[in-house]
C-alpha positions in Angstrom: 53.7 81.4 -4.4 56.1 84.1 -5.4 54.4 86.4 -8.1 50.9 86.6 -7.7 48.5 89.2 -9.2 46.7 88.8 -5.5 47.9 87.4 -2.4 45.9 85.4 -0.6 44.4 86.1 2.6 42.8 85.1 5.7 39.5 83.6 4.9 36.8 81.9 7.2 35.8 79.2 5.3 32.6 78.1 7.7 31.5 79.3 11.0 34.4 78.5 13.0 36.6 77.2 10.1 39.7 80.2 9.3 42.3 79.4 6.7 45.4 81.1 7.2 48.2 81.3 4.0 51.5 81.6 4.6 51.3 81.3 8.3 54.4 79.5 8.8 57.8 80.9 7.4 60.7 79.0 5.6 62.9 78.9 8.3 60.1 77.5 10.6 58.9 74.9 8.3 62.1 73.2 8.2 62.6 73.0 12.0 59.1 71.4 11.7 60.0 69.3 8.9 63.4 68.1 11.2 61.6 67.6 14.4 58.9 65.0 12.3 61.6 63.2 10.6 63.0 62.6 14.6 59.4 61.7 15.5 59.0 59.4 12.7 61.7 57.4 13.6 60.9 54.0 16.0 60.1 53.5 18.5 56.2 54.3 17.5 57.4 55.9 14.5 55.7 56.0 11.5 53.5 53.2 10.9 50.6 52.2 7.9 47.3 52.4 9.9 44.5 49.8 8.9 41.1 50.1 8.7 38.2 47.9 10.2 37.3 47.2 7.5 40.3 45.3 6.3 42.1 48.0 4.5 44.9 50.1 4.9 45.5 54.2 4.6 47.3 55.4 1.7 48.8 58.6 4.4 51.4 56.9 7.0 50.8 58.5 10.3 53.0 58.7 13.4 51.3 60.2 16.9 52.7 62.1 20.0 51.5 62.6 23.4 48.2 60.0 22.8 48.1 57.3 19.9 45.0 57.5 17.5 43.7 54.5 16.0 40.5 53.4 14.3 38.1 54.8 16.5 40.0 55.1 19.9 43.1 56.4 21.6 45.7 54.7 23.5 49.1 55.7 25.9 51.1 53.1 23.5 51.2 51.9 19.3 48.6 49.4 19.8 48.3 48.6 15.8 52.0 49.4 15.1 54.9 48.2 17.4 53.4 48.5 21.1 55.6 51.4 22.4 55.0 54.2 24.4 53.8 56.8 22.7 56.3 59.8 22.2 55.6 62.4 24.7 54.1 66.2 23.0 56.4 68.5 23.0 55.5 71.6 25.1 56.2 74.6 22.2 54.3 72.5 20.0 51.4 72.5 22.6 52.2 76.6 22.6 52.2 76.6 19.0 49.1 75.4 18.8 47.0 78.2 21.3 49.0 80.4 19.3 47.9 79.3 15.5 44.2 79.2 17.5 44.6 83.2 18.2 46.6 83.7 14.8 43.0 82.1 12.9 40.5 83.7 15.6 42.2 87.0 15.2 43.3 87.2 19.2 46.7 88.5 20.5 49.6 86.6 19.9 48.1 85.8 16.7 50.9 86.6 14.4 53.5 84.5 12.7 56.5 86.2 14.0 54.5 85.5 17.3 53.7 81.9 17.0 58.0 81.0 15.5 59.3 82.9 18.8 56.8 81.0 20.9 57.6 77.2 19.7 61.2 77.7 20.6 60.3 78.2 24.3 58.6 76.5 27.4 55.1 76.1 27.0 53.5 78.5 29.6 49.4 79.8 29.9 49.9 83.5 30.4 47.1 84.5 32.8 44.1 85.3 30.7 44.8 82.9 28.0 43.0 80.0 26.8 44.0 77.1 28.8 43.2 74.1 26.5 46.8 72.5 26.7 47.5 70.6 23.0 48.2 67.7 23.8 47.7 65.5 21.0 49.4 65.9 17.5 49.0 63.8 14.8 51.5 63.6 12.3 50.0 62.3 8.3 52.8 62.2 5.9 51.6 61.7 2.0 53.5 60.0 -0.6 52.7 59.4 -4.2 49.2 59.0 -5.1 48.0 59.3 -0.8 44.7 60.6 0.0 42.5 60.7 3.1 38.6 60.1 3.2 36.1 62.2 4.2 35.8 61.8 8.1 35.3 63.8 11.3 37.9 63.9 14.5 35.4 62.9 16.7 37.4 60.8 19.2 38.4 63.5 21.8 36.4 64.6 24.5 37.3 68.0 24.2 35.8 70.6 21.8 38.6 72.9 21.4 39.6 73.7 17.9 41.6 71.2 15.9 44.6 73.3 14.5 46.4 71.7 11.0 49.5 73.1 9.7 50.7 72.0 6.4 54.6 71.1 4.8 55.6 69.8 1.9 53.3 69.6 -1.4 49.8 71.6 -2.0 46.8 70.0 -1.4 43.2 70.3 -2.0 41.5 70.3 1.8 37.9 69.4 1.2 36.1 70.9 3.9 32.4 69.2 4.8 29.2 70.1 6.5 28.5 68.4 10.2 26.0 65.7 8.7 27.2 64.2 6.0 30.3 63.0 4.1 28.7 64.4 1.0 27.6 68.0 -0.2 27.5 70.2 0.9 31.7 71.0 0.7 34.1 73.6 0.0 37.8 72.9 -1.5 40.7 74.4 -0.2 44.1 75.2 -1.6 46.7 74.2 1.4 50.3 74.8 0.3 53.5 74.6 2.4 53.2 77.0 5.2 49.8 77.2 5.7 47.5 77.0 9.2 43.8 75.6 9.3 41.7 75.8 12.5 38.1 74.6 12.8 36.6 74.7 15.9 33.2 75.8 17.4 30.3 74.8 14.9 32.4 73.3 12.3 34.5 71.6 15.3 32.8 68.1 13.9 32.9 68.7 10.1 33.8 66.1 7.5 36.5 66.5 6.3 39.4 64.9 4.1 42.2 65.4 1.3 41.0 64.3 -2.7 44.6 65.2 -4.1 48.0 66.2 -3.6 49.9 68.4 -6.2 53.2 66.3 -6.4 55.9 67.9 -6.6 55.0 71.5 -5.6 56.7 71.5 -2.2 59.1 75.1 -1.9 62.5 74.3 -3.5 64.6 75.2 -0.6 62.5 72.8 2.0 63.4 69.5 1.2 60.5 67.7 1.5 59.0 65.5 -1.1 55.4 64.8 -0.6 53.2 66.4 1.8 53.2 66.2 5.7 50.0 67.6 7.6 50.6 68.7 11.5 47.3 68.4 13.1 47.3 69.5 16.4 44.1 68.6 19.3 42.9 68.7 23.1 42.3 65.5 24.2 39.8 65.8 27.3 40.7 62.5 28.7 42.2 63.2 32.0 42.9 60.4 33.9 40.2 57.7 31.7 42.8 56.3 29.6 44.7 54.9 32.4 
């Protein structure tokens, strides 16, 4: 936000758990913000996702490179329209390593860095990390949307998950590893911003109480909020 007494500033939240402002320029939002509008279109766009319990949530999701679903993966939209999966993107695979050294305070850890690197090939320079993203999921909130308290606990890998915010503020409530209660810390997640929890807060709840409609930047052109969360599978070959 333009005209604050202090800006805001890298802050580890947890052990593990680094919140980035402002990590993500304008101009690189809105190539984002294009490339999830192509995403979202069918085949295995964006779809409602139920719950086993009988009940449906509020954020629309669409998936790329593996589709999540209450508790599971799969290679194609099993609860939506039964299509392949869309394929992940290898600068958004890059972009993720590089929002994992931007949080961890590693080389390449820079936004002029990280908007250079998703417009190119992926590539694992020797000497870098070589968890390949291969997963993102793609939440997009409308209206009154929110998201539970709950843990990404369906990969195999333990390499950070990376979450990269457009559109409206939120409030990120960010758990402990045993509980979906206290204790929590909340979070102030505008348009721009990176989160990355890995190591000992790799499996903490987490979830999103409220969006702050209408407080997307004026020149994105987004209304509503979408979050970019970004993961390493682990599954090799066990999905088929």
């Amino acid at each position: 936000m333009d005209g604050e007494l202090f800006p805001r500033e890298r802050t580890e939240i947890a052990p593990g758990a680094v919140h980035v402002p402002d990590w993500l320029g304008p101009e690189r939002q809105r190539e984002l913000l294009a490339a999830c509008r192509e995403w979202a279109r069918p085949p295995a766009g964006l779809r409602t996702v139920s719950t086993p319990g009988g009940g449906t949530m509020t954020a629309r999701q669409v998936c790329l490179g593996l589709h999540w679903y209450p508790y599971a993966y799969a290679r194609t939209a099993v609860d939506g329209d039964g299509a392949p999966v869309k394929p992940m993107p290898g600068w958004l695979a890059e972009l993720g390593r590089d929002a994992v050294a931007a949080a961890y305070g590693t080389a390449a850890g820079t936004a002029a860095t990280a908007a250079t690197a998703a417009r190119t090939p992926a590539h694992t320079p020797a000497g870098r990390d070589a968890a390949a993203y291969d997963i993102a999921l793609i939440n997009f909130y409308d209206g009154d949307a929110r998201m539970g308290m709950h843990r990404d606990a369906e990969e195999k890998s333990p390499a950070p998950v990376v979450s990269l915010s457009l559109g409206d503020t939120c409030v990120f409530r960010f758990g402990n590893t045993a509980s979906r209660g206290r204790p929590y810390q909340d979070v102030e997640l505008r348009s721009g911003d990176l989160f990355v929890f890995g190591g000992p807060s790799r499996a903490a709840y987490h979830g999103v109480p409220k969006v702050l409609s209408g407080t997307a930047p004026p020149g994105l052109g987004l209304t509503g909020r979408l979050n970019i969360t970004l993961r390493v599978g682990g599954f090799g070959d066990q999905l088929g």
